[in-house]
C-alpha positions as CSV (number, residue, x, y, z in Angstrom):
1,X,-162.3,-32.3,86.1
2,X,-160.7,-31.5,89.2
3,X,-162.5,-28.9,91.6
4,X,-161.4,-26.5,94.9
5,X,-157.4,-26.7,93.5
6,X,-155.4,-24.7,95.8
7,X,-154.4,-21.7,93.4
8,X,-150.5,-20.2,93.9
9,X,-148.0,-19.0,91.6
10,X,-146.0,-22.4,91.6
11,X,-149.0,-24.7,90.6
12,X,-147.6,-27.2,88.1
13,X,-150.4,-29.0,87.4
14,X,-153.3,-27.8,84.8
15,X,-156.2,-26.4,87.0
16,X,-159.0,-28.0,85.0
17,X,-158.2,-31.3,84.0
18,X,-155.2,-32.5,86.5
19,X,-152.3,-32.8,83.8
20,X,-149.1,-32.1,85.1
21,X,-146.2,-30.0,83.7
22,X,-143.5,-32.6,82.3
23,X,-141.1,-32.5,79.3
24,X,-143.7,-32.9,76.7
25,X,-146.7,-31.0,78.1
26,X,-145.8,-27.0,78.7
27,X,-148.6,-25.2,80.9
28,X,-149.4,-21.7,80.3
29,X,-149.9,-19.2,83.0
30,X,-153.5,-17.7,82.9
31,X,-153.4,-13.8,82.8
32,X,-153.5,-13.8,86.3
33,X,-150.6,-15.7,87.1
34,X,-152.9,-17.7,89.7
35,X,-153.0,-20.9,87.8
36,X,-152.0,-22.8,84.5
37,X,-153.9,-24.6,81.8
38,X,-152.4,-26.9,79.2
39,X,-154.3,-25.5,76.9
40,X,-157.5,-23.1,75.7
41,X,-160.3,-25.9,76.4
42,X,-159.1,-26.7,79.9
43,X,-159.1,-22.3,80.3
44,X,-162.5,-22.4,79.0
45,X,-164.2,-25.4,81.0
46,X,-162.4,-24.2,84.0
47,X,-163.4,-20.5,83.4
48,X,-166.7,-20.2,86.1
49,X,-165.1,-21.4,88.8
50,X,-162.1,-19.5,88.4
51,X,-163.5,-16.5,86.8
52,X,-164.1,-14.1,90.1
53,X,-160.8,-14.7,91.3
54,X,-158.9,-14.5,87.7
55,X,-160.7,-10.7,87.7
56,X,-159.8,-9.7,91.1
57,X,-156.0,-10.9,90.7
58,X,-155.7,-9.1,87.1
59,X,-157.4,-5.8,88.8
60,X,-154.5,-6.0,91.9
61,X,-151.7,-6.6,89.7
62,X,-152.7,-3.8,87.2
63,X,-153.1,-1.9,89.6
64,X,-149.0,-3.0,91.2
65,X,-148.0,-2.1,88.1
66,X,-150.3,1.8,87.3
67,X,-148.6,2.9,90.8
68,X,-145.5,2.2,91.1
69,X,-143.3,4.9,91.1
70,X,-141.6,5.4,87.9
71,X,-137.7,6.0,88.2
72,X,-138.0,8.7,85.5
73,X,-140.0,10.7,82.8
74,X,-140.5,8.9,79.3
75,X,-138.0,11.8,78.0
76,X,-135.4,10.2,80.0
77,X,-132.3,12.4,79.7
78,X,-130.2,14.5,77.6
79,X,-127.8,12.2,75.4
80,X,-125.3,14.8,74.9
81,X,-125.3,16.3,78.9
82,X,-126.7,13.2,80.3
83,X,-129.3,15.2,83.1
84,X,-132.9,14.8,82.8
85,X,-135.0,16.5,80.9
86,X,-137.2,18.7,81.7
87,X,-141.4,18.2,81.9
88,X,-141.5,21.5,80.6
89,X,-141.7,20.6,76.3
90,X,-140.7,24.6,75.7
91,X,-137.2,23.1,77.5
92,X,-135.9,20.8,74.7
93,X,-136.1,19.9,71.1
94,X,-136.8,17.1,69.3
95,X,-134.4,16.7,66.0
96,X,-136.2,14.8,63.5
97,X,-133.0,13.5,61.7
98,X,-132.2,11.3,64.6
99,X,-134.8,11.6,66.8
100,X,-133.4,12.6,69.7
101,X,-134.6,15.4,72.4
102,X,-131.9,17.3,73.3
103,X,-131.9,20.0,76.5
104,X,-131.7,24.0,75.1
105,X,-128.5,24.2,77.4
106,X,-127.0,21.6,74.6
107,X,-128.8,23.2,71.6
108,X,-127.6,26.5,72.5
109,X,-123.9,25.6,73.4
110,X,-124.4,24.0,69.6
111,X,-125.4,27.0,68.0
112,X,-122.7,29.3,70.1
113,X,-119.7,26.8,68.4
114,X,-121.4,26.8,65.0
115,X,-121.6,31.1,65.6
116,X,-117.6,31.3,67.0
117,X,-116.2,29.2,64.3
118,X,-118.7,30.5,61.4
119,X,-119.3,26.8,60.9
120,X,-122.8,25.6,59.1
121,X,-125.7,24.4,61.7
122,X,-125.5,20.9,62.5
123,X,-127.7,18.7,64.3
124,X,-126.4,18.6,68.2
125,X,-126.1,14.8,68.7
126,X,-125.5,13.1,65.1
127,X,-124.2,16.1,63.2
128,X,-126.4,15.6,60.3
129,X,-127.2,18.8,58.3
130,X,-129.8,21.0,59.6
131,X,-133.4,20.5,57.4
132,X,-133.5,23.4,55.2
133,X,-137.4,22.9,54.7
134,X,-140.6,20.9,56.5
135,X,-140.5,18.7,53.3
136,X,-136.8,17.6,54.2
137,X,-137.6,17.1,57.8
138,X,-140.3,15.4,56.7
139,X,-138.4,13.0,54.8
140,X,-135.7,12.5,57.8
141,X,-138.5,11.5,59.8
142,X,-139.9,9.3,57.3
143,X,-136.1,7.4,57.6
144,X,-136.7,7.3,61.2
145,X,-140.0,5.8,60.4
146,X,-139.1,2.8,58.2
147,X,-136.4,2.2,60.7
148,X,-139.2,1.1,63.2
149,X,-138.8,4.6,65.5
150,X,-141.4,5.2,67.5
151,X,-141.1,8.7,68.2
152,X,-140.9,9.7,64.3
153,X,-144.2,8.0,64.3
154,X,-145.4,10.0,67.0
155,X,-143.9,13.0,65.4
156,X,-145.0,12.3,62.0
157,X,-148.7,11.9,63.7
158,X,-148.4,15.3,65.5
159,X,-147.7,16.8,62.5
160,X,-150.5,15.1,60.2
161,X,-153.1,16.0,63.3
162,X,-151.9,19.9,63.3
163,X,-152.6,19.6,59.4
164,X,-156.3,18.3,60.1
165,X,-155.2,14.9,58.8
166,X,-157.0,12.8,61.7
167,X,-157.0,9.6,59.9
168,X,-153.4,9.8,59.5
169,X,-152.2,11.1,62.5
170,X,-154.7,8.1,64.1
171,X,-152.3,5.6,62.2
172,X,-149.1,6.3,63.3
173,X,-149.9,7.2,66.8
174,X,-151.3,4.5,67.0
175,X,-148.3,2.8,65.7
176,X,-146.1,4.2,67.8
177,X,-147.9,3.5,71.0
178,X,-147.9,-0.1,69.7
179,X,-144.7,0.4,70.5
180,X,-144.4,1.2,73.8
181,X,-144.1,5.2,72.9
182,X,-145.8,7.0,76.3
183,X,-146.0,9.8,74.6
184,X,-148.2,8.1,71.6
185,X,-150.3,6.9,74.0
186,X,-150.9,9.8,75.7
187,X,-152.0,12.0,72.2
188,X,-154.4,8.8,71.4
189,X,-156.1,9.5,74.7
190,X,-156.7,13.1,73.6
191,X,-157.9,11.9,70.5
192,X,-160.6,9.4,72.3
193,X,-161.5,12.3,75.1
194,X,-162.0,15.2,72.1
195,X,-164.2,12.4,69.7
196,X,-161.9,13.0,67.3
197,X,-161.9,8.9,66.4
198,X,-165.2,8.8,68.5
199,X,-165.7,9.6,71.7
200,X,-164.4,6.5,73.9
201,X,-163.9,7.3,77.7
202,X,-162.2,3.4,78.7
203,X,-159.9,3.8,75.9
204,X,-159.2,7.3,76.6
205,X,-158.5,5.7,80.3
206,X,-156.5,2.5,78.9
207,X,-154.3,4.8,77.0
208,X,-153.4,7.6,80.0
209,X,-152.5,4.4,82.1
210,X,-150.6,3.5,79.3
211,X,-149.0,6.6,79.0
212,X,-148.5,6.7,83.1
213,X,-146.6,3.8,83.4
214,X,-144.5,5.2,80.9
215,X,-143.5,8.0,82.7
216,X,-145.7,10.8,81.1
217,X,-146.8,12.9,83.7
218,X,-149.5,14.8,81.9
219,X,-151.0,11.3,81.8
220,X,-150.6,10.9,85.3
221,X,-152.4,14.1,86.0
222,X,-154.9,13.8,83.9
223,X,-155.6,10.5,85.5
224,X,-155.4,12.0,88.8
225,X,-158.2,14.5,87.8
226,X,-160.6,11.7,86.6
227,X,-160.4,9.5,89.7
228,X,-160.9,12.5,91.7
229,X,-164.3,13.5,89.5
230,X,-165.1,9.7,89.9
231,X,-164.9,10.1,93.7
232,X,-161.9,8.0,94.0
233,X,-160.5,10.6,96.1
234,X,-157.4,7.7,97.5
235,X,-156.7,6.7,93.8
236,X,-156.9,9.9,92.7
237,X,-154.2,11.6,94.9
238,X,-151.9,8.8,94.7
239,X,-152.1,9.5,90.6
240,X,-151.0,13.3,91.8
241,X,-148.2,12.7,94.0
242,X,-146.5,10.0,91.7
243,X,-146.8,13.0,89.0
244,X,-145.5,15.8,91.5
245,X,-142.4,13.1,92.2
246,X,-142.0,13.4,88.2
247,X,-141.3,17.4,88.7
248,X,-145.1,17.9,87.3
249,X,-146.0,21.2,88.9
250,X,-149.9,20.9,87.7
251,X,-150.1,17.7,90.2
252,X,-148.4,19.8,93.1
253,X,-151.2,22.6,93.0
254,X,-153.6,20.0,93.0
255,X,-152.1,18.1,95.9
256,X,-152.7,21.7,97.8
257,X,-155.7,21.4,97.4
258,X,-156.0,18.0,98.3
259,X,-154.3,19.0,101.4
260,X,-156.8,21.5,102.7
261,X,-159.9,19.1,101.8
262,X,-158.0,16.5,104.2
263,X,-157.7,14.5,101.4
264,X,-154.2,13.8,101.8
265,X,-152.2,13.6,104.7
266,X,-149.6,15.8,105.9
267,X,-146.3,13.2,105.3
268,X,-147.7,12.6,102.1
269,X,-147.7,15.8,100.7
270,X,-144.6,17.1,102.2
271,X,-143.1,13.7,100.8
272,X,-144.7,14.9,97.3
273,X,-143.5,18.2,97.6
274,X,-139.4,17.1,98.3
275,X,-139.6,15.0,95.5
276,X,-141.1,17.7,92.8
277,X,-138.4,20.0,94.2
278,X,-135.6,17.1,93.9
279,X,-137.1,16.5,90.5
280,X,-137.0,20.2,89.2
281,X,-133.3,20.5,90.2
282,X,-132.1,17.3,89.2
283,X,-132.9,19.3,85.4
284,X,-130.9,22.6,86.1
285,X,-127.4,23.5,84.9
286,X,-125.7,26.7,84.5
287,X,-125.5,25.9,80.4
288,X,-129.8,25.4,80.9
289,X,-129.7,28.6,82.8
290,X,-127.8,30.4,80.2
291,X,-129.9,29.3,77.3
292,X,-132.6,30.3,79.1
293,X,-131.3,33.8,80.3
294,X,-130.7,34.1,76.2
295,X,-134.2,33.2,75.4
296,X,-135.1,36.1,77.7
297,X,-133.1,38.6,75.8
């Protein structure tokens, strides 16, 4: 068994037993991405002397990928406009017959045509007939369902949880998050943090980082808050300012107060602060602004 192997990303040799990485023998990478094994014994009988470093290495690269800036929300944008959406859920719509979220500037401008030209209402983006009950909506987002969509899952859950159906609403958010849905993950870590599905603070964590890297910024605020109760004052106001970036406006009066407890510095928060502004205006439009000067009416 070989012993004090130098451990680096283009190892081709098995750390445990020696056996190098030919045609016939395929290493795997160990979770790590230190070293390679050629298989599950050689991991094992190689596991206490590489076990401290396998941890540490897993920790930094989690930790690479939880703060690292995300280019986006998880909404991502309008698909009929094409400009973000807002962070603001009271801002957009989801249409169950398609699943898609579309801006009130677009769903308004819809419902003006269908009101000029006395047409019936249609859905915005695909056109399909509006729902003209919660069974038939139901029953679109059931088609969206056994089409693999993971946002009809986390839909479907929503609804199910707002009808006191835990179990059910458990199952396909839990579906959905298996998915990759942020949004998914971050209702599963509400359900974990209430004791809903028992009280469970690490999953309740695992699935706001989830959620995080996704793009949710609720996540990322919520996050933010935890570090900060933890003491983890550094880790904690990173959390923030990647959610202020987002257009979060929660993380931003946070990061004030950060601010006057010195607990972050000056560029930082003015940085923060540009980008929540640059994020909020990347979302207007005169048709958003009109929708929401009807709203008003």
């Amino acid at each position: 068994m070989m012993s004090g192997v130098e451990e680096s990303d283009d190892m081709m040799f098995c750390a445990s037993c020696g056996t190098a990485e030919v045609d016939e023998v395929k290493l795997k990478k160990c979770a790590c991405n230190l070293v390679r094994y050629c298989g599950v014994q050689c991991q094992k009988e190689h596991r206490s002397q590489h076990k401290q470093a396998c941890k540490k290495r897993a920790a930094e690269l989690r930790d690479e990928l939880l703060f690292k800036q995300p280019e986006s929300t998880f909404l991502g944008d309008c698909p009929i406009c094409c400009l973000p959406l807002s962070v603001d859920d009271h801002n957009s719509t989801m249409m169950s017959c398609c699943s898609k979220t579309i801006c009130d500037g677009c769903d308004y401008a819809n419902d003006m045509r269908v009101w000029r030209e006395s047409l019936k209402w249609t859905c915005p983006f695909c056109r399909h007939p509006a729902s003209r009950s919660k069974n038939e909506s139901n029953q679109n987002l059931m088609k969206r369902i056994e089409a693999n969509d993971p946002v009809a899952m986390c839909e479907m859950g929503l609804g199910l949880h707002d009808e006191g159906d835990i179990d059910g609403a458990f199952e396909y958010l839990t579906k959905a998050a298996a998915l990759g849905d942020a949004a998914a993950h971050f209702e599963l870590s509400l359900l974990y943090h209430n004791g809903e599905v028992g009280k469970d603070e690490k999953k309740e964590v695992y699935h706001l980082e989830e959620a995080a890297i996704g793009g949710h910024t609720r996540a990322r605020h919520n996050l933010g808050i935890i570090e900060e109760r933890n003491g983890r004052h550094d880790r904690g106001m990173k959390h923030l300012i990647i959610a202020a970036k987002l257009g979060d406006s929660k993380s931003v009066a946070a990061l004030k107060r950060g601010y006057r407890f010195g607990l972050v510095s000056k560029e930082d928060f003015a940085s923060a602060l540009r980008g929540h502004q640059a994020a909020v205006d990347e979302t207007k439009s005169p048709q958003r602004d009109e929708a929401l000067a009807a709203q008003k009416d």
